[in-house]
N, C-alpha and C positions, 0 to 999 in steps of 0.2 A: 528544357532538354532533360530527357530523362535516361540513364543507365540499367543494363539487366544486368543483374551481377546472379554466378549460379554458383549456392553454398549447399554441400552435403549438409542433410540434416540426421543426426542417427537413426533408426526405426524407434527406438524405445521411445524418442522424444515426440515421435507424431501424432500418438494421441490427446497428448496434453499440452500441445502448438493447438491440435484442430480445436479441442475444449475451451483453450482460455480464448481464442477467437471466436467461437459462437455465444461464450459467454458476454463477449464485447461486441457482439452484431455486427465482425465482420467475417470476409472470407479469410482465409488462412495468406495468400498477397497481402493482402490491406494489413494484416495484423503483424505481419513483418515487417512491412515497411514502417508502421505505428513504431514500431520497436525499433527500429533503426533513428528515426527524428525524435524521436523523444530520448534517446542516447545521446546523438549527435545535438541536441540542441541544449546541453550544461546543464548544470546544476539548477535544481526547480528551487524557489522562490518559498518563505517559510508560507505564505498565505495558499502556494500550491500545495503543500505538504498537508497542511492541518484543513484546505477545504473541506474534506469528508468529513474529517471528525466534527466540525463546525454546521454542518449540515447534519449530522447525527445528534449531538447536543441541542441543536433546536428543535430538530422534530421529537426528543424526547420530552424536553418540557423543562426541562431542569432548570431552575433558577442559579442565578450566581451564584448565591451561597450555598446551596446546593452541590454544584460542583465544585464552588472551593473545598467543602467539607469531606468531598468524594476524596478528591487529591490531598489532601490533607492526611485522611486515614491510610490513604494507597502510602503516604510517605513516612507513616510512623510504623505502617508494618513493614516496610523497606528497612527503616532502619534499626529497627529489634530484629530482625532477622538478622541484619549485620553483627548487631551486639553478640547474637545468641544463633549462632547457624544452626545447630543441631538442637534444635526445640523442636516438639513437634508441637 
């Protein structure tokens, strides 16, 4: 069983409902409703969160060490930044 529920949407917001829907290959229904169950259905899973990234790191090629070394430097400039805010 399914419900129609009818929600104003603002004008401003309707080109970029219709955008990110054709960017997801659906119709602007479908992309609602997507949005609705993917709300209503909690908190995603860390393995849902980092799929992308984990499909981007393999198709770059990066070795382990490699990306530890990435993350490694991302977190010493993190933290000289902290040391030193206003360094350029």
């Amino acid at each position: 069983m399914s419900m129609t529920i009818e929600v104003p949407i603002p004008d401003d917001l309707i080109p970029r409902l219709e955008q990110k829907a054709r960017s997801a290959g659906l119709d602007r229904e479908q992309y609602v409703r997507a949005l609705v169950s993917r709300e209503l259905a909690g908190p995603r899973t860390f393995d849902e969160i980092l799929g992308g990234f984990r499909e981007e790191v393999t198709a770059s090629g990066l070795s382990d060490s490699e990306l530890d070394q990435l993350f490694d430097s991302a977190r010493q400039d993190s933290f000289a930044e902290l040391e030193n805010p206003h360094r350029e």
